[in-house]
N, CA, C and O of each residue as an XYZ file, in Angstrom:
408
protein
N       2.321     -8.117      9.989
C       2.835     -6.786     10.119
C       1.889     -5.826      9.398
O       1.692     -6.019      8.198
N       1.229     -4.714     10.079
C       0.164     -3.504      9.495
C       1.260     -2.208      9.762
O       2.100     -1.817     10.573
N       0.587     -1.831      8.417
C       1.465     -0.117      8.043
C       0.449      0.676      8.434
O      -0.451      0.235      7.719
N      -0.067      1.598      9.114
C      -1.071      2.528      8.817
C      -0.639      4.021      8.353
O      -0.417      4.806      9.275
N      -0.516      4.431      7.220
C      -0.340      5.815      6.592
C      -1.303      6.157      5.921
O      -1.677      5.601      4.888
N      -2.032      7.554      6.691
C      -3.173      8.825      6.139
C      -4.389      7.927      6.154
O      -4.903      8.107      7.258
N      -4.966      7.216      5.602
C      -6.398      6.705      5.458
C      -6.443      5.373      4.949
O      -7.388      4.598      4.806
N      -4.700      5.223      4.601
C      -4.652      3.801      3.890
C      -4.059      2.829      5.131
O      -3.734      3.202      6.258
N      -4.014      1.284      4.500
C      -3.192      0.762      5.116
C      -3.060     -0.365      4.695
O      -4.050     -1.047      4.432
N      -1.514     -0.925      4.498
C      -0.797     -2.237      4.227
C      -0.350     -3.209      5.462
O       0.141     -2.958      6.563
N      -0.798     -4.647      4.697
C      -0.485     -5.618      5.950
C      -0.153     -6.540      5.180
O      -0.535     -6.836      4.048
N       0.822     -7.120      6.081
C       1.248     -8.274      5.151
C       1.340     -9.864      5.667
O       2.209     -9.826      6.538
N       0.958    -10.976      5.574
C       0.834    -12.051      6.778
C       1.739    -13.202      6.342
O       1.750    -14.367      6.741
N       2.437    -12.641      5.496
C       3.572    -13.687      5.042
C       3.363    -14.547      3.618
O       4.267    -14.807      2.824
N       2.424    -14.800      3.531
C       1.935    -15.021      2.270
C       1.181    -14.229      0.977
O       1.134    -14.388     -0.242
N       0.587    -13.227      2.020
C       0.012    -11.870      0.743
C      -0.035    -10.466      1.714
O       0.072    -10.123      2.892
N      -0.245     -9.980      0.524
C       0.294     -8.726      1.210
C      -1.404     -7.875      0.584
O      -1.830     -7.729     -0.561
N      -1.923     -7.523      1.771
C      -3.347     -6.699      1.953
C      -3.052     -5.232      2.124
O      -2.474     -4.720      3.083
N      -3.751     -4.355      0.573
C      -4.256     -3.203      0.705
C      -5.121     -2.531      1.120
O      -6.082     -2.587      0.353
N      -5.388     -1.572      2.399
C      -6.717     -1.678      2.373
C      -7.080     -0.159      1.835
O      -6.185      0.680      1.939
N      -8.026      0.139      1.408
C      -8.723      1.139      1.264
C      -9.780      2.227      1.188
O     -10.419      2.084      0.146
N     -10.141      3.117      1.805
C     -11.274      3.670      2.167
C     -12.516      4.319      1.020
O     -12.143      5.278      0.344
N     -13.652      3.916      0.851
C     -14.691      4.436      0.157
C     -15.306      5.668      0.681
O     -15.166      6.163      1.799
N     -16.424      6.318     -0.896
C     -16.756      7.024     -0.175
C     -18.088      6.898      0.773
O     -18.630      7.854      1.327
N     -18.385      5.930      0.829
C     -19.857      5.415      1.220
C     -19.057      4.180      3.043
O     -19.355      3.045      3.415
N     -18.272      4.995      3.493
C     -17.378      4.594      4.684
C     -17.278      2.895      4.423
O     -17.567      2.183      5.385
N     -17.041      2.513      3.669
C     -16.282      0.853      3.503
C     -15.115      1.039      2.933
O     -14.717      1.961      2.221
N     -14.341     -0.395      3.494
C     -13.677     -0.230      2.904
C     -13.297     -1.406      2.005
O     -13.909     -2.465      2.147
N     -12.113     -1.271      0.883
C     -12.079     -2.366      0.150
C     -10.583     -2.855      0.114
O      -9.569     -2.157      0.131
N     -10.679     -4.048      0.067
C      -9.067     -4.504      0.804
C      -8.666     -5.508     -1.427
O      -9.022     -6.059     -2.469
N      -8.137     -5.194     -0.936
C      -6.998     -5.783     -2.608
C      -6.329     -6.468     -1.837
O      -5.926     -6.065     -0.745
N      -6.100     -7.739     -2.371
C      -5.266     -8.660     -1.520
C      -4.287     -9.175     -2.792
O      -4.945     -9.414     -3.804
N      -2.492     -9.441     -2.959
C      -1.601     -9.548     -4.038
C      -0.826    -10.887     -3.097
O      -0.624    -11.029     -1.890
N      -0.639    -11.419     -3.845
C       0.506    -12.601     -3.590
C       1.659    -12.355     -3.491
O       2.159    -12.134     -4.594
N       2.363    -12.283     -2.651
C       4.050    -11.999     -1.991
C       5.033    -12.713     -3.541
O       6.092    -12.303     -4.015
N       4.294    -13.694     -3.915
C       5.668    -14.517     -5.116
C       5.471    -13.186     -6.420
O       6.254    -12.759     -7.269
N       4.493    -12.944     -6.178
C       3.775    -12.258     -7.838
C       4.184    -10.720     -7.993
O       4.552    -10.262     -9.074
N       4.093     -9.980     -6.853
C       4.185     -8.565     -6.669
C       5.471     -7.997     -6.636
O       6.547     -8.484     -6.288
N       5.144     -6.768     -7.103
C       6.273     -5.806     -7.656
C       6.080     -4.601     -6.773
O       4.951     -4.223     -6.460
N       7.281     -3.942     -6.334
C       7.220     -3.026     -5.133
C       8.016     -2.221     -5.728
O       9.197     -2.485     -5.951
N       7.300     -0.892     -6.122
C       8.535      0.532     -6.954
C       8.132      1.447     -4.964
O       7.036      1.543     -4.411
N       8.889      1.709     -4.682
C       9.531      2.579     -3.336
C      10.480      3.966     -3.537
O      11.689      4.030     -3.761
N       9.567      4.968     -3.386
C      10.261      6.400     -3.367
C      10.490      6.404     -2.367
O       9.901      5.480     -1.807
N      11.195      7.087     -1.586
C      11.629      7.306      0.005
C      10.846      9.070     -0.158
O      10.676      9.820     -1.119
N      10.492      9.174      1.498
C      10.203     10.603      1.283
C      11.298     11.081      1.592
O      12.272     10.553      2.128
N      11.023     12.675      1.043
C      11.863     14.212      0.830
C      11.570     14.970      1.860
O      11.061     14.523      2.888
N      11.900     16.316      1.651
C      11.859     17.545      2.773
C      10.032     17.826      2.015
O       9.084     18.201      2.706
N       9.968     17.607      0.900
C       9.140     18.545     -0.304
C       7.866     17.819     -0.504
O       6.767     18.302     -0.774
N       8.332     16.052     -0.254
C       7.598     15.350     -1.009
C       7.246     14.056      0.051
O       8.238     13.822      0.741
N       6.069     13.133      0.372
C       5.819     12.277      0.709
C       6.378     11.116     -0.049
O       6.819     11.288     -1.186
N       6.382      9.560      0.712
C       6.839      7.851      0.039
C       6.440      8.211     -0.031
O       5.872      9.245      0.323
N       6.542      7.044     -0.949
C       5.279      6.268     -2.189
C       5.489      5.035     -2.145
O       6.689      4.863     -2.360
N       5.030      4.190     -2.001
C       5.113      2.293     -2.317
C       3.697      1.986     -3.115
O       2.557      2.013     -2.651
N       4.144      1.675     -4.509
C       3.167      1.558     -5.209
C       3.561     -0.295     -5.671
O       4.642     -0.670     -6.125
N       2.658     -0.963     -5.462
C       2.116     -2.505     -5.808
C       1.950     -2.579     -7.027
O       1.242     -1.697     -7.511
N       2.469     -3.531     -7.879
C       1.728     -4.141     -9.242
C       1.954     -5.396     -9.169
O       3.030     -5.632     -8.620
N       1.302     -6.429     -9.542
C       1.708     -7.386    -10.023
C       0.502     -8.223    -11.474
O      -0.621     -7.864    -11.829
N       1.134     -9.074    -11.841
C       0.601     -9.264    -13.579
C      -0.977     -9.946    -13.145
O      -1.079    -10.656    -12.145
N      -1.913     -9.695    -13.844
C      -2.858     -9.760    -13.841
C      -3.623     -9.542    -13.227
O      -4.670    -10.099    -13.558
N      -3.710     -8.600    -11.902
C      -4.358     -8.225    -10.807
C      -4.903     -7.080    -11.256
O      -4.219     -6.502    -12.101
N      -5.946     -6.557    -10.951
C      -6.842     -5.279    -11.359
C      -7.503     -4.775    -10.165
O      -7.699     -5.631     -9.302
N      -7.753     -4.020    -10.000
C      -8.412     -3.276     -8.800
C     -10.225     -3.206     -9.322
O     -10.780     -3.482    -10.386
N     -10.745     -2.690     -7.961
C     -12.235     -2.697     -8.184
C     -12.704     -1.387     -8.634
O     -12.502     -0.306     -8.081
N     -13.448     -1.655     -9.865
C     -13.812     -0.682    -10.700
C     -15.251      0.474    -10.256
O     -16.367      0.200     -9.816
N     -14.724      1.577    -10.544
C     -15.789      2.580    -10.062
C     -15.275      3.126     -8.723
O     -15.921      4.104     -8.347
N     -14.291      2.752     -7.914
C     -14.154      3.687     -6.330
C     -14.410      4.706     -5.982
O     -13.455      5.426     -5.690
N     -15.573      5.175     -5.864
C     -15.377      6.465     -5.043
C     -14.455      6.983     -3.845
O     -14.543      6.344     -2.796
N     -13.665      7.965     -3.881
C     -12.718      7.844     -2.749
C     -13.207      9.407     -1.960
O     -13.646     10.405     -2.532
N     -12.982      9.231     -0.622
C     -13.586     10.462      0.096
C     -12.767     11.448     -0.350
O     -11.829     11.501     -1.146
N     -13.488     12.414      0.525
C     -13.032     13.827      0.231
C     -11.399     14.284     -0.253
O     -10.841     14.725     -1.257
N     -11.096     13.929      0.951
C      -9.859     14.432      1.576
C      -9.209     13.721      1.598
O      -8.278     13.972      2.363
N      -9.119     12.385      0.888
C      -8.206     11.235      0.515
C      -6.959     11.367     -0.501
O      -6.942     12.238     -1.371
N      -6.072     10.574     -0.349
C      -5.453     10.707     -1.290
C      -5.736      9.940     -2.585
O      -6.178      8.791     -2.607
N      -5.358     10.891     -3.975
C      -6.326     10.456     -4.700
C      -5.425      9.383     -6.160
O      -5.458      9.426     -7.390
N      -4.790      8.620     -5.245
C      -3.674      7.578     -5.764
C      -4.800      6.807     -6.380
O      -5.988      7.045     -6.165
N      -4.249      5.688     -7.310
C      -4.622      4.378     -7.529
C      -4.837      3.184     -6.176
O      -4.016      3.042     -5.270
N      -5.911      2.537     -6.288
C      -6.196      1.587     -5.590
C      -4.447      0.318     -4.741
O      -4.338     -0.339     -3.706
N      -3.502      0.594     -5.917
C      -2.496      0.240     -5.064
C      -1.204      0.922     -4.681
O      -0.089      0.409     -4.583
N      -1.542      2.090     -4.498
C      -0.446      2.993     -3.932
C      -0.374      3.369     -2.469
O      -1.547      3.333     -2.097
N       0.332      3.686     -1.522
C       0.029      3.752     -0.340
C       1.013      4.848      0.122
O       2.103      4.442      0.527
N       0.788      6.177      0.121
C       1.916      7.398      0.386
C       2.202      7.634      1.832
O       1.327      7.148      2.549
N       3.008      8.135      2.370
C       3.470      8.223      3.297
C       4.539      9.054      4.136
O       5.610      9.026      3.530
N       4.617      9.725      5.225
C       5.539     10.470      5.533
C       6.761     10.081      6.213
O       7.078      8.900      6.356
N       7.447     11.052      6.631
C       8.757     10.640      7.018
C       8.788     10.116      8.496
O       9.859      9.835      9.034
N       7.890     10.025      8.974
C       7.886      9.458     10.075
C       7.597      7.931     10.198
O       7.889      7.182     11.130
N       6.976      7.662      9.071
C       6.635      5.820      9.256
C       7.845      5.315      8.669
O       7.937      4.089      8.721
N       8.612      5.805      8.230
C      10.313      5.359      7.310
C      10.362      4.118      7.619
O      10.155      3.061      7.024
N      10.745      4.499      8.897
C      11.176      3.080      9.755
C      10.128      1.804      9.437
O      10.423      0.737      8.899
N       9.066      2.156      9.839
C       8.110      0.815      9.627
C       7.936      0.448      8.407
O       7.663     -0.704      8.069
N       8.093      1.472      7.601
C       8.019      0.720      6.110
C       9.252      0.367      5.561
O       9.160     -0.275      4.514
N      10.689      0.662      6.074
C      11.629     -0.549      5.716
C      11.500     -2.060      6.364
O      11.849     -3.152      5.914
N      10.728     -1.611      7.854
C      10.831     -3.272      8.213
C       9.856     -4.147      7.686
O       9.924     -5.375      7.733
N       8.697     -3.295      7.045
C       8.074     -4.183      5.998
C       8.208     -4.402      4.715
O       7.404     -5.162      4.174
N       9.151     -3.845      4.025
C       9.970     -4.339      2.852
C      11.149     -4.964      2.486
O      11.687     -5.223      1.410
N      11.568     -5.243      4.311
C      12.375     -6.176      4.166
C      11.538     -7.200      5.010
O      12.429     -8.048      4.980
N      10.761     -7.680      5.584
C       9.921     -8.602      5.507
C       9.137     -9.014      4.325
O       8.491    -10.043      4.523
N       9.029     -8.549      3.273
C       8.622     -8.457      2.311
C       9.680     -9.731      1.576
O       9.576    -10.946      1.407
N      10.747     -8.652      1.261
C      11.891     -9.134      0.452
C      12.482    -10.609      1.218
O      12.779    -11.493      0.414
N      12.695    -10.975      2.862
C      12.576    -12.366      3.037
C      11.509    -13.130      2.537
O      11.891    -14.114      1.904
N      10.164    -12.975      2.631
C       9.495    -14.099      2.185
C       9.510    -14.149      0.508
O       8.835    -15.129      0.193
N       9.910    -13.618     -0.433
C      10.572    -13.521     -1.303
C      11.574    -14.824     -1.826
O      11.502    -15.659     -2.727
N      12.515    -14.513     -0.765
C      13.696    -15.849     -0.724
C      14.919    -15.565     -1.579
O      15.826    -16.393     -1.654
């Protein structure tokens, strides 16, 4: 299952769940987290305000130095914001999420 919101995008294949993210030198760099390990904080969007599904889990670090383009959003390497229109797809991937979970 792939999320695509603004420049980012989350996928998840049942066993880990892939961030990907855009540089400024057009690559991109994918963070890959383990489904048992990861922690999922979920704002819902507002009238005012974009989601948010921001990733942590213990000992994982992101790649140091990112340049991020212009016009990107200028989150942490595991945040992934989003409007009110992907709602839908990003509950059915957090409750795909939350089954492989158990």
């Amino acid at each position: 299952m792939r999320v695509k919101s603004r420049q980012r995008s989350v996928e998840f294949d049942g066993k880990t769940i892939t961030i990907t993210v855009p540089t400024k030198r057009l690559n991109r760099i994918k963070n890959r987290l383990p489904v048992d390990k990861v922690k999922i904080e979920h704002r819902k969007p507002t009238v005012w305000q974009p989601g948010r599904l921001r990733f942590t889990a213990p000992g994982v670090t992101g790649h140091p130095d990112v340049k991020l383009p212009w016009l990107s959003d200028k989150d942490d390497q595991f945040t992934i914001v989003y409007g009110s229109g992907k709602q839908k797809e990003i509950e059915q991937f957090l409750s795909a999420v939350k089954r492989a979970k158990g």
